[in-house]
C-alpha positions as CSV (number, residue, x, y, z in Angstrom):
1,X,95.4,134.8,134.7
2,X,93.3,131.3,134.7
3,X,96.8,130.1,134.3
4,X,98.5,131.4,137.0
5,X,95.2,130.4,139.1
6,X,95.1,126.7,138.6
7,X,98.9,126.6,138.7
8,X,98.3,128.2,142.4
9,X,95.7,126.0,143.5
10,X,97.6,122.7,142.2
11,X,100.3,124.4,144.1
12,X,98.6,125.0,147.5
13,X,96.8,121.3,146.9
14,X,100.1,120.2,146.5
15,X,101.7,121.4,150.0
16,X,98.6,121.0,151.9
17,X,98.5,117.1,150.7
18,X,102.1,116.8,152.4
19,X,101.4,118.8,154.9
20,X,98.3,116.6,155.8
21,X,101.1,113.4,155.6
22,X,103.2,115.3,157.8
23,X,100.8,116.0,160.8
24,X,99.3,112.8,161.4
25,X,98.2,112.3,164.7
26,X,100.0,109.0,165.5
27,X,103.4,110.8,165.4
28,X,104.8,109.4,161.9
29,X,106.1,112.2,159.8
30,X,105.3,111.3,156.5
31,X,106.8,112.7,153.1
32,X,106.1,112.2,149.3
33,X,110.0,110.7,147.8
34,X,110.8,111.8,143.9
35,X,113.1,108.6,143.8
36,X,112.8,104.9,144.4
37,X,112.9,103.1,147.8
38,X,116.9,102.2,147.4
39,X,117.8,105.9,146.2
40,X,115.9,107.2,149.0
41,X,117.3,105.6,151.4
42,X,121.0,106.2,149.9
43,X,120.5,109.8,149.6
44,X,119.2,109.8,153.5
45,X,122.2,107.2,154.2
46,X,124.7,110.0,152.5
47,X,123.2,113.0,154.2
48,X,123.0,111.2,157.7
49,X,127.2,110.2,157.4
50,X,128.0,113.6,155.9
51,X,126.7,114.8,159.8
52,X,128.9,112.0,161.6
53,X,125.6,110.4,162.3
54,X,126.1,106.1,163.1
55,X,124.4,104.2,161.1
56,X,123.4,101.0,162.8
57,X,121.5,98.7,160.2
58,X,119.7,99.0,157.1
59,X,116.7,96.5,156.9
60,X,115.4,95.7,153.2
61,X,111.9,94.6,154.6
62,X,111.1,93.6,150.8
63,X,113.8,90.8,150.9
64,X,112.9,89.2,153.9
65,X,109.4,88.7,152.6
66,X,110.8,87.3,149.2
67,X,113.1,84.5,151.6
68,X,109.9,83.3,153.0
69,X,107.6,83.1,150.3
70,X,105.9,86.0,150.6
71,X,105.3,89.8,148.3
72,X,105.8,93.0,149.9
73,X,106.8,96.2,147.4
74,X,109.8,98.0,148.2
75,X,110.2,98.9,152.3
76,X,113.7,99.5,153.2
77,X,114.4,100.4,157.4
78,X,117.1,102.6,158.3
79,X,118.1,102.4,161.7
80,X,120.6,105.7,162.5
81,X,121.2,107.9,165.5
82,X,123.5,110.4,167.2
83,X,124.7,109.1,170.7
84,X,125.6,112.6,172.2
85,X,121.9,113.4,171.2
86,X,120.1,110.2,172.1
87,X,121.9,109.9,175.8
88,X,120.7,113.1,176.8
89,X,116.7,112.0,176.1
90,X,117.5,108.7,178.0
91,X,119.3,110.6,180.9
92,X,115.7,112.5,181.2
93,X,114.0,109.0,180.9
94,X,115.5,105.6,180.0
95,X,112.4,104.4,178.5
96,X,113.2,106.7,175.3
97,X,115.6,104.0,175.2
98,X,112.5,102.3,173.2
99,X,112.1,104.8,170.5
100,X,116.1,105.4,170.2
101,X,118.4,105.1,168.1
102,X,116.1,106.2,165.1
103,X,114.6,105.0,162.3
104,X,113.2,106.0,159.2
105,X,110.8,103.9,156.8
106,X,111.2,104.2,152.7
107,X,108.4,102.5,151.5
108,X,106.0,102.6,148.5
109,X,102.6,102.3,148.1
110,X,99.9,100.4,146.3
111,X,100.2,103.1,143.5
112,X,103.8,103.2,143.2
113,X,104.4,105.9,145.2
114,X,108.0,106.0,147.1
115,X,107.8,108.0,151.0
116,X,109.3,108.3,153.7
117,X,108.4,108.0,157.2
118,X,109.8,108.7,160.8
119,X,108.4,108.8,164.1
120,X,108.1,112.9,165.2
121,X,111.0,113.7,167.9
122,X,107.9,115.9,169.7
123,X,105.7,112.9,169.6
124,X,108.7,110.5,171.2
125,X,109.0,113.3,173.8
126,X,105.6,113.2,175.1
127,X,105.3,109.5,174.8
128,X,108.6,108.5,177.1
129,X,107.0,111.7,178.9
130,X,110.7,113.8,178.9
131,X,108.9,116.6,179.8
132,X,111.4,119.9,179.7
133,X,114.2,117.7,180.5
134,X,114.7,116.9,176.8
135,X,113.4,119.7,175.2
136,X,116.8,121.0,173.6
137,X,117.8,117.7,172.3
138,X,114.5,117.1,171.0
139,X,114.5,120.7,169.0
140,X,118.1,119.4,167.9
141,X,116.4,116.4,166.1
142,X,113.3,117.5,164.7
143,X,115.4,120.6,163.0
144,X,118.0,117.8,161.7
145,X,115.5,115.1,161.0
146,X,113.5,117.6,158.9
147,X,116.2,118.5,156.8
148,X,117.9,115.0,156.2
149,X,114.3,113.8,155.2
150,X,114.4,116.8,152.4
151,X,117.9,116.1,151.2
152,X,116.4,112.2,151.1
153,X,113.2,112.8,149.4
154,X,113.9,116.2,146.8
């Protein structure tokens, strides 16, 4: 029984932890990766193109550093985006034009730790203020967003 308790909490500490990463208030949806920065990004890479998603550029933050002199562990960008999707949020307000196409952060921390991060289609909403204009398209995105950060990051 003490088992089956302590395997619990662990469990619930465990979901809670990433649920805290998820829901921070800036709008960056945060979540724990069981692979390196490179293999994250492939797997989301993979999953994005299996979707007929256009992949724009892919930014190896790390390398830049190193060409100037400078550290920085493992932060890969990964500029992507759906043009059918992303028009209709700049029909409702051109300024999302700032948040779009999207992007998503692999990075790892000061403990070795590989996540990834993406700003939260609800938060871009209420930032380019697209009111109920883009509230489809936005549903559309978090929904797909959620599950090609899973496929990246399991």
């Amino acid at each position: 029984m003490k088992r089956i308790s302590a395997l619990a909490l662990t469990l619930c500490l465990f979901m809670l932890a990433e649920s805290a990463a998820q829901a921070q208030g800036n709008g960056i949806v945060t979540l724990r990766s069981h692979h390196s920065v490179a293999v994250t990004l492939d797997r989301l890479e993979q999953a994005l193109k299996a979707k007929h998603m256009t992949i724009f550029a892919r930014i190896d933050h790390a390398k830049g550093a190193h060409g100037v002199g400078l550290a920085l562990r493992p932060t890969e960008l990964l500029i992507f985006g759906n043009p059918k999707i992303g028009t209709r949020l700049m029909e409702c307000n051109q300024i999302a034009g700032l948040d779009l196409p999207l992007k998503a952060l692999a990075w790892q921390d000061a403990k070795g730790q590989v996540w990834l991060s993406y700003n939260s289609p609800e938060y871009i909403a209420k930032r380019d203020r697209l009111g109920r204009c883009g509230r489809q398209a936005v549903n559309i995105m978090r929904k797909a967003l959620h599950g090609f950060a899973r496929a990246a990051t399991h």
